[in-house]
GUTOR-203880 format. One record per residue (C-alpha): residue in three letters; x, y, z. Coordinates in steps of 0.02 Angstrom, whole numbers, padded with zeros to 5 digits, always signed. Layout:
residues N
ALAXYZ
...
***
This chain:
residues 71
UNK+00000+00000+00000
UNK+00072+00180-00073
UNK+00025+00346+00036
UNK-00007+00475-00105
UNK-00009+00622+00046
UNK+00150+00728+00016
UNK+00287+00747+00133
UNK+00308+00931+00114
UNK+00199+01065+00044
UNK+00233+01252+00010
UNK+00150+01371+00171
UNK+00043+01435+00033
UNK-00038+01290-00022
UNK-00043+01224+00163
UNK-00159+01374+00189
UNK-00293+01316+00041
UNK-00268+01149+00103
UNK-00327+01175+00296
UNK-00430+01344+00267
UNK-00286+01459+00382
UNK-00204+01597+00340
UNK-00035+01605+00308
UNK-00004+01701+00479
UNK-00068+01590+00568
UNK+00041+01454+00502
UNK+00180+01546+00556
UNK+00117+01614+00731
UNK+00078+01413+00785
UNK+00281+01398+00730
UNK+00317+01551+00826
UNK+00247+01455+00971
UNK+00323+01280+00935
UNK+00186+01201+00911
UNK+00220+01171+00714
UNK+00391+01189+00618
UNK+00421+01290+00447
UNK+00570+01206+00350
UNK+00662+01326+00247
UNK+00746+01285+00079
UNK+00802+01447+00019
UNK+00655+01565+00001
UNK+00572+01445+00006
UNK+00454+01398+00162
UNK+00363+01215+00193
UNK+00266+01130+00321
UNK+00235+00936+00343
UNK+00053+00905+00306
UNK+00015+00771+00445
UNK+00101+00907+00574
UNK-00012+01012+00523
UNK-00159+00902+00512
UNK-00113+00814+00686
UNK-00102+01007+00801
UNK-00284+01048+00696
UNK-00355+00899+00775
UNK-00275+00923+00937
UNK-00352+01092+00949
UNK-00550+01016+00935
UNK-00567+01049+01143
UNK-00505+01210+01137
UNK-00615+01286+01002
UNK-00757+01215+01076
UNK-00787+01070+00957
UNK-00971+01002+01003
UNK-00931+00836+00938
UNK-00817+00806+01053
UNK-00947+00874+01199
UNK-01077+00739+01147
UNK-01181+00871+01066
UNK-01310+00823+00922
UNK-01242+00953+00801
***
């Protein structure tokens, strides 16, 4: 079995991909909580990084689902 996701992807197409804005991106790396590789002027993030701190931050926005709410 092949994983099609791919390892890295430009910070701009991160933001299209998740629905953040590019500041964003870079204020959760200002706090550690993801990392932004650099490859010249170039700037990347890891996909599943950034998937895996969206889904870690359900409780904190107040995600119903995860209250047992019918919504």
């Amino acid at each position: 079995m092949t994983d099609q996701s791919p390892v890295m992807v430009r910070v701009s197409r991160a933001q299209s991909a998740f629905g953040v804005h590019r500041s964003t991106l870079y204020r959760w790396a200002a706090a550690d909580q993801i990392r932004i590789y650099k490859r010249g002027s170039m700037s990347f993030v890891d996909p599943a990084e950034v998937r895996s701190f969206i889904k870690g931050l359900g409780d904190t926005l107040g995600d119903r689902s995860q209250k047992g709410s019918n919504l």
